[in-house]
C-alpha positions in Angstrom: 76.3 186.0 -12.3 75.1 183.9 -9.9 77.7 182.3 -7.1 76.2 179.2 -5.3 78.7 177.0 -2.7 77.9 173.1 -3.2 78.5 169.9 -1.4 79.2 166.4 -3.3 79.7 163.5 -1.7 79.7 159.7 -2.4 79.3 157.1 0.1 80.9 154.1 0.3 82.9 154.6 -3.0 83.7 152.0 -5.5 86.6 150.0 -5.9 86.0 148.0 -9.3 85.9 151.1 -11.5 86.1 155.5 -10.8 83.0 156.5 -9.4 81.5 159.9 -10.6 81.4 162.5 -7.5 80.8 166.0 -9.3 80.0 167.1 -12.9 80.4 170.8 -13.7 76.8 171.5 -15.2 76.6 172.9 -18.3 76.4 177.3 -18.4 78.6 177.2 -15.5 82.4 177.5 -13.8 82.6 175.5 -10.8 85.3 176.2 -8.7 86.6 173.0 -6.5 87.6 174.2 -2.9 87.2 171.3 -0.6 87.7 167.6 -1.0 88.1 165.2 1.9 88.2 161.5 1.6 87.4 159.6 4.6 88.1 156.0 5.8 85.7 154.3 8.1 87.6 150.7 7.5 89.5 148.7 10.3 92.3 148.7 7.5 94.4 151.0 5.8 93.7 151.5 2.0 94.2 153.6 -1.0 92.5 156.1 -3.4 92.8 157.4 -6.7 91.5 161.1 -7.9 91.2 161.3 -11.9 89.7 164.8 -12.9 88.6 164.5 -16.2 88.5 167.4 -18.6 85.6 167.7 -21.3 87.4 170.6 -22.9 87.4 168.4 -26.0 83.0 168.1 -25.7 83.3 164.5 -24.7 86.4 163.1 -26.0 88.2 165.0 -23.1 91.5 163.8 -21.1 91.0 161.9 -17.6 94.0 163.3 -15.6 95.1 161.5 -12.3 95.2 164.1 -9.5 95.9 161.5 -6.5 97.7 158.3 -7.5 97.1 155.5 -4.9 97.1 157.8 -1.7 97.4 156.1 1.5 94.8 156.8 3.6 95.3 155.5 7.2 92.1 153.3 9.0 89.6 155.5 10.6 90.9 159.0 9.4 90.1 161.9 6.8 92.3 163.1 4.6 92.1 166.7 3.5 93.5 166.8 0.0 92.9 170.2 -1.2 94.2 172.1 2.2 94.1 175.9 0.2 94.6 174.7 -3.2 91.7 175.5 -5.6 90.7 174.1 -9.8 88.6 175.6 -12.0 86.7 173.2 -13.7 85.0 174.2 -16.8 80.9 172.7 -17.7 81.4 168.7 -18.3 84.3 168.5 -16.1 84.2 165.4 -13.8 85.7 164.5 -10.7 85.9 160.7 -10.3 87.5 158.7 -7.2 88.2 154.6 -7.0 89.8 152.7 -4.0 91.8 149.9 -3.6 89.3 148.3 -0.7 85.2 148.2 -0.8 82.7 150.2 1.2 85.2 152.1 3.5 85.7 155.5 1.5 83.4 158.0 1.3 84.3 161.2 -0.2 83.1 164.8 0.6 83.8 167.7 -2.2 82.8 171.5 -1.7 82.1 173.4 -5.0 81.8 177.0 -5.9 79.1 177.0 -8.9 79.5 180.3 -10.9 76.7 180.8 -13.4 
């Protein structure tokens, strides 16, 4: 088995619909260790986390991590801060805000294979 740590990262994240940030490939665990979202606006805003599980192949479950999280103008929030979640291949972590171009979004992975 091969162990292999990963970044993912979107810039700028959407706010009309979830962006995509990881998906677990496919022959793998991935084991999410790290995720920090990070607001480089002049205005406080808000973010939604929706992990969606693919346990289903396809038809899977979105599940809302982070409901509308306040994240303060010109500050990171850590959001897992020791926490850790398996996700399985085809798992998806997706992440909208409320505001345009001000989030980006940093995630380190743990790709077991």
């Amino acid at each position: 088995m091969a162990n292999t740590f990963k970044n993912a990262w979107a810039k700028e994240v959407d706010h009309s619909s979830a962006q995509t940030v990881y998906t677990a490939p496919g022959a793998t665990t991935s084991i999410l260790i790290g995720m920090t979202l990070t607001n480089k606006g002049a205005s406080d805003i808000t973010a939604t986390v929706t992990l969606h599980d693919d346990s289903n192949g396809g038809s899977g479950t979105d599940i809302i991590f982070l409901k509308d999280v306040s994240i303060p103008k010109n500050t990171a929030l850590e959001v897992m801060r020791g926490n850790k979640i398996v996700m399985e291949t085809g798992d998806i972590v997706k992440i909208q805000c409320n505001t345009e171009d001000v989030l980006n979004a940093f995630l380190s992975v743990l790709e077991i294979s």
